[in-house]
N, C-alpha and C positions, 0 to 999 in steps of 0.2 A: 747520593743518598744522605738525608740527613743524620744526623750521631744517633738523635733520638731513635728512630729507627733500626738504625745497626744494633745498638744496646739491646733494644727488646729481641730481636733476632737471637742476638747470642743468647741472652738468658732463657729464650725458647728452645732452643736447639739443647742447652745441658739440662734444663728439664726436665727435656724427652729422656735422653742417654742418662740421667738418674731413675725414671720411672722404668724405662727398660730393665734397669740392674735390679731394681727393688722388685719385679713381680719375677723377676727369673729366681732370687732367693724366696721370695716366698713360697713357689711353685717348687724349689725342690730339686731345680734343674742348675745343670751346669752347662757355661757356654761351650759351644761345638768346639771339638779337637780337630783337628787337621790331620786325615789319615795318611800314617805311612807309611809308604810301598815300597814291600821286599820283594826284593827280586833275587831268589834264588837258581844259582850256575847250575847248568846241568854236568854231571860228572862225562869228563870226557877221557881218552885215552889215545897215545900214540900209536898212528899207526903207518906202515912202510907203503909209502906212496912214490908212483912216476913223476918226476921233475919237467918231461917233456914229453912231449908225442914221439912214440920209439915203434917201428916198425920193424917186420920180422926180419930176423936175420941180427939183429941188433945188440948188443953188448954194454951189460949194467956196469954202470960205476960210481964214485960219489957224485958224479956232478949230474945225473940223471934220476937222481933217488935221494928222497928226503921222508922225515917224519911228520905227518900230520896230525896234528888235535881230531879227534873221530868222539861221537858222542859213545858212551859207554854198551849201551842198548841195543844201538846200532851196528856195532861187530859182530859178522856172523864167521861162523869156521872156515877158517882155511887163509884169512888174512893175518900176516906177520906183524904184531904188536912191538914195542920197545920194549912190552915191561918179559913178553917170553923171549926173545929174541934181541936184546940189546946191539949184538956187535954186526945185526945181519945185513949191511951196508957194505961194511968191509967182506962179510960173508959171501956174497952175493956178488962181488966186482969183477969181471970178468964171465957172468954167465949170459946165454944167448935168449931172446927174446921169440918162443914159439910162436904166439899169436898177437896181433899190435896191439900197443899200452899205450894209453892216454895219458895227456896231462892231470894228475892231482887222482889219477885210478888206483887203488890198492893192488900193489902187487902180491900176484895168485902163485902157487906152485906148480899149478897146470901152463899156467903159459909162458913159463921160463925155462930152459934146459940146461943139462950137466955141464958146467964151465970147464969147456975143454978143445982142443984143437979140430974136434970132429963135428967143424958147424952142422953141417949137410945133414949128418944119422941124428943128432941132436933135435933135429927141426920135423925128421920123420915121424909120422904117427908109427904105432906097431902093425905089423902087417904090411905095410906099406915099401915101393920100393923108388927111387932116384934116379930116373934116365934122361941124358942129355940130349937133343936135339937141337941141328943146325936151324938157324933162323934170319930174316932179313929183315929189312924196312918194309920190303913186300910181303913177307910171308909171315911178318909178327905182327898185323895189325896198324901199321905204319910204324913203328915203333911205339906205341903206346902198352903193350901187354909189359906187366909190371909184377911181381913178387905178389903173391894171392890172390891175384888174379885168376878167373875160368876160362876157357879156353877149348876148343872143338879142336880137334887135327885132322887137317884133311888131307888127304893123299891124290896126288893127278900123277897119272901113270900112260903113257903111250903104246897103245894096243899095235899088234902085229902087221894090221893093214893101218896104221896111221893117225888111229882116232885116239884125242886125246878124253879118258875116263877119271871122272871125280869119284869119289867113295869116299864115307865118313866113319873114317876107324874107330873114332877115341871121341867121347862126348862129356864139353863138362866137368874135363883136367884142371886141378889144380897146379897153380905157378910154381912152384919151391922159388928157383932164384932165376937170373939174370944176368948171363956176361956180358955188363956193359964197357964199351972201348970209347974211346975218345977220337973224333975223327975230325980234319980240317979240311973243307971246300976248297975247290980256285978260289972264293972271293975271300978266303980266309977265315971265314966263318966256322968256329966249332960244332959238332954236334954230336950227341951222344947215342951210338947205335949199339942193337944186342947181339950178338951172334951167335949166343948160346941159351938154352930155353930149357934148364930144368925141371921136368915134369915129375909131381906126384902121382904115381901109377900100383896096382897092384900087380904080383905076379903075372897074371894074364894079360894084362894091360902091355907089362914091359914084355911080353915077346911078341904080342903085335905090332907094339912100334918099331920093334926089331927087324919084324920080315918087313915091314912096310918101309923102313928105309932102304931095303936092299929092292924093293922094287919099286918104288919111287922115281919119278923126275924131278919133283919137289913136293915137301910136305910143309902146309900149309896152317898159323895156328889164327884160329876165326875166337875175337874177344866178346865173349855172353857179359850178359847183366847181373850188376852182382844178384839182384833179385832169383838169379836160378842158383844160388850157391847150397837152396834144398833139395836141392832135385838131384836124381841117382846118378853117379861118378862113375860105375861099377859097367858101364855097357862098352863094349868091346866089338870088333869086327872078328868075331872068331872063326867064321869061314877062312881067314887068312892061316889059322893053326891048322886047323883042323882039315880042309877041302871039301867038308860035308856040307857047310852051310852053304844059304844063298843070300844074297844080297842085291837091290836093286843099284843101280847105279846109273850115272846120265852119259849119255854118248855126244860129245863133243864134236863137230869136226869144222874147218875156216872159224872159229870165232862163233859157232850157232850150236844151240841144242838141235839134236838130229831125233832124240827118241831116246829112249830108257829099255834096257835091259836085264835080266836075268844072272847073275854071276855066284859063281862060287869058287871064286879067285882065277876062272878060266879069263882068256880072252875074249874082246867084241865078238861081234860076229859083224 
């Protein structure tokens, strides 16, 4: 491009950019600011959270429990702040986990218990009562019935002339715990099976599974979906306390259902 050219260019261009300035003074105006964005914190506050996924039965301490930033607004009652509770970490170490806690969950008063040697009464609701039951690989689901877990008991019992009878005492038990052992195969292979099957039971509950162990050949626990964990817990085989009730039941014999019956704790016929 020739100079000549360039010259008039430029002296056009500052021209412009002076007649610009000049009608923005005449006019009154001032050139545009550049707005600037506040960003105001929202007030937040410490609050006493799980460090890890802690399942019942489980025992707080510092390395499972931390303080978390929580917006102010967002704390509803019943969660343990720093600023009421500063030392409640140390407070807190050694106590048992009633119902399971999540990673980064506010820990609640309802779902922790009294830190104290009495896991077992610690983890029962009120009312409620703690009975043990033998269990196998065959008779606990293969091994998979696990601590809050539901659970049906069923009882097979061998009648007088031979037949074996199923009956469903207890529907819809919760797990308390789990005696798991440690067992090693021939090929050397570990694996971990339960032999004991703490159930949550009420009064009534624990003296049917009492008679029904003493008339038992084996009692058997069948694993429900957590989805029935709303459905009623409270249903019992009470023909077994009482002898008044009746109960249907299925009449077993070789390996085949033969027909259903009538019972109120008597014998097939």
């Amino acid at each position: 491009m020739k100079p000549a050219r360039i010259l008039i260019l430029t002296v056009a261009v500052v021209a412009a950019g002076l007649a610009g300035v000049l009608a923005m003074r005449l006019s009154g105006t001032s050139a545009p600011q550049i707005a600037e964005t506040i960003i105001e914190k929202q007030p937040s506050i410490n609050v006493l959270v799980s460090s890890a996924n802690l399942p019942v039965g489980s025992r707080l301490n510092e390395e499972n429990l931390r303080w978390l930033p929580w917006p102010e607004d967002g704390v509803v009652e019943g969660v343990i702040t720093q600023s009421a509770r500063p030392e409640a970490i140390t407070e807190l170490s050694g106590m048992v986990v009633r119902l399971p806690l999540f990673e980064g969950e506010p820990v609640r008063a309802e779902k922790i218990a009294d830190s104290s040697n009495r896991i077992m009464s610690s983890l029962l609701p009120a009312g409620k009562r703690a009975v043990a039951t033998e269990i196998s690989v065959a008779t606990g689901a293969g091994g998979f019935v696990l601590p809050n877990d539901r659970v049906d008991v069923i009882m097979v019992r061998r009648s007088e002339e031979g037949r074996f009878l199923t009956e469903e005492v207890l529907t819809n038990i919760r797990v308390l715990a789990v005696d798991q052992q440690i067992q090693e195969s021939q090929d050397g292979q570990k694996t971990v099976i339960g032999t004991t099957a703490t159930l949550e039971l009420t009064p009534d509950q624990a003296k049917v599974i009492t008679v029904a162990q003493q008339m038992a050949d084996r009692l058997t626990l069948a694993l429900r979906s957590v989805a029935d964990a709303q459905e009623p817990d409270t249903i019992a085989a009470d023909y077994l306390l009482s002898g008044g009730g009746r109960a249907e039941i299925q009449v077993i014999k070789s390996g085949a259902i033969v027909g259903n019956q009538k019972a109120a704790g008597a014998n097939a016929q």
